[in-house]
N, C-alpha and C positions, 0 to 999 in steps of 0.2 A: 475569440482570440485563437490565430492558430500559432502553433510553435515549429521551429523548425527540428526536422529530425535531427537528434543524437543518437551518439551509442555510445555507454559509456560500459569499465570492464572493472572487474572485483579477480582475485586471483583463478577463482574458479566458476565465476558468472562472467554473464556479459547481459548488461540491458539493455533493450532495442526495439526498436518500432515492432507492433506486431502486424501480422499481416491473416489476410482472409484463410493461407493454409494452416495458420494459428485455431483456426474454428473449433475441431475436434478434441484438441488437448483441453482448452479451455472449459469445454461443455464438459468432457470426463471427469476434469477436477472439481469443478463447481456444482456437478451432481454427488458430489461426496458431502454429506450434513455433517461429517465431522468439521470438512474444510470451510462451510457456509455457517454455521451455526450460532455464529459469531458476528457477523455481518449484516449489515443494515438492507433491510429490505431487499432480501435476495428471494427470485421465483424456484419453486421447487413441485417438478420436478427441472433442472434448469434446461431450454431446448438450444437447439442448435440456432436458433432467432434472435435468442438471449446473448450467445459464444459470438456470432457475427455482430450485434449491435457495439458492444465492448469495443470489439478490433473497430471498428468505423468511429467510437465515438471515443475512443482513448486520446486523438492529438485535433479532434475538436470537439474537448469537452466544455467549451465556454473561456473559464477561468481556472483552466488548470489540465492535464493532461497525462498519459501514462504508457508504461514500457511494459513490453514482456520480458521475465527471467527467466534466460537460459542457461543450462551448461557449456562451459567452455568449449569443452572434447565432442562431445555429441552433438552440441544443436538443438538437445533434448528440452523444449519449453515446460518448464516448471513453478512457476507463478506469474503473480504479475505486481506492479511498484505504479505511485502514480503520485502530483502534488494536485488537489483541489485547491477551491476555494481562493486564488492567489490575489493576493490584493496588494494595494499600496494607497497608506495616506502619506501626506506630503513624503517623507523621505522613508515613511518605515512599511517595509514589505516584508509580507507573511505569505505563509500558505498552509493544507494542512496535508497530510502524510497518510496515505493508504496502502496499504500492503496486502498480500496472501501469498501462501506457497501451498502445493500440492501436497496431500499426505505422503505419499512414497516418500518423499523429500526430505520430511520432519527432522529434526533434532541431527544436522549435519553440517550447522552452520551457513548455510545457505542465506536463508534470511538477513543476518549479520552484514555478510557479506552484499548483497543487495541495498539495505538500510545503507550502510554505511558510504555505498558508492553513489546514489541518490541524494544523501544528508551533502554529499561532498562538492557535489555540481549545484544545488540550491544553494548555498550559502556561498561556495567561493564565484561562479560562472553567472548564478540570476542574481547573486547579491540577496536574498533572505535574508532578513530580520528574527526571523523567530519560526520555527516550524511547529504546530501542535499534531498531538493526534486521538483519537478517542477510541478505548479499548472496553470492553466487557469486561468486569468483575472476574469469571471464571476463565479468561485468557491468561491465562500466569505463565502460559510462554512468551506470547506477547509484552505485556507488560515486565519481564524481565527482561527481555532482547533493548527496550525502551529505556531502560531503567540502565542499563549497562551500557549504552550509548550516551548518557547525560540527561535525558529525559525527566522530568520534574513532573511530579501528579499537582495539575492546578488547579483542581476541581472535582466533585462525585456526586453523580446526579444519578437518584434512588429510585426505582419504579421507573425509568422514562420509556414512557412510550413505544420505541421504537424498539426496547429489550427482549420483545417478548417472543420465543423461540419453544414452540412442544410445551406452551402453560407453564414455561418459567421466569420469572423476573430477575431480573439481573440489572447490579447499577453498573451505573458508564461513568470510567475516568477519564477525564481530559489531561492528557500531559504536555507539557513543552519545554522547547529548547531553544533557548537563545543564541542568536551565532555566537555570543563571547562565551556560551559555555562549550560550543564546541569542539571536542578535540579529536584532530583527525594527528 
C-alpha cells in the first residue's frame, strides 16, 4: 500500500517524508542504546544500511507508513513517528502508533508535540478507529506521554519474547485510544 506524501506541522515540529540526506541523523540517533533500548528488534551496532532502509521503507511499509520529526527553525531531523499495522474490518479501521526521538531532544516536549499531530491526521484525515501502541515496562516517559494523551493500558504481557535487551526482561503494555476518547 503506498500513501501519498503529507506534512503535517506541531508549533514547533514539522512531520514529513524523509528522504536519503535523512541517512546520517537517523544512524547517529539510533546508535544511541539509550534511544533503541526500548525498541523491537533493533540491530546494534545500527549501520548506515540500516538508516537508508528506513528512509526507503517508511511510505512503503505495506500497511502502514512513517515521517521524520523535525525542528521548525532548523530543519534539524530529530525522530521519526509512523502508523503500522493499518487495517479495516467492515467499517472499523485501526492502526498501531510508533514513535522515537533522539536523545539530545528528551524531555522538551517534542514528542507530545509530534504524537499529538499524527493522533490528529489519523483519526480526523484517514478516519481511525482506534489507534493502539506497545511500550516497555521501563519507558515511563513513554507511557506517560500515552497516558496524558488519553491512552488506555489494554493489556501486559510479561516475559515476551521480544523484551529482551542486555539480559533484561521486561513486560509490554499495549495501550489504546479510541477516536471518541480523543481529545484534540
Amino acid at each position: 500500500m503506498k500513501f501519498k506524501p503529507i506534512k503535517l506541522e506541531g508549533e514547533r515540529v514539522v512531520l514529513k517524508k524523509l528522504n536519503v540526506e535523512d541517512a546520517q541523523a537517523v544512524k547517529a540517533m539510533l546508535n544511541d542504546k539509550e534511544v533503541t533500548k526500548y525498541m523491537y528488534r533493533m540491530s546494534y551496532p545500527y549501520q548506515i544500511g540500516h538508516a537508508r532502509e528506513l528512509i526507503r521503507s517508511s511510505w512503503d511499509m505495506g500497511e502502514g507508513y512513517g515521517l521524520g520529526i523535525s525542528l521548525k527553525d532548523s530543519n534539524e531531523l530529530i525522530g521519526y513517528i509512523g502508523f503500522h499495522s493499518i487495517g479495516k474490518v467492515d467499517d472499523y479501521k485501526s492502526a498501531g502508533l510508533e514513535y522515537w526521538i533522539g536523545r539530545k531532544h528528551w524531555g522538551k516536549g517534542y514528542a507530545k508535540e509530534a504524537v499529538t499531530a499524527f493522533l490528529e491526521h489519523g483519526f480526523k484525515k484517514m478516519k481511525l478507529q482506534n489507534v493502539h501502541a506497545k511500550v516497555f515496562s521501563p519507558n515511563r516517559a513513554s507511557m506517560g506521554l500515552l497516558e496524558k494523551l488519553g491512552f488506555q493500558e489494554k493489556s501486559r504481557s510479561t516475559h515476551h519474547e521480544h523484551c529482551r535487551f542486555e539480559n533484561i526482561w521486561m513486560d509490554e503494555i499495549c495501550y489504546e485510544l479510541p477516536r471518541k476518547r480523543w481529545k484534540k
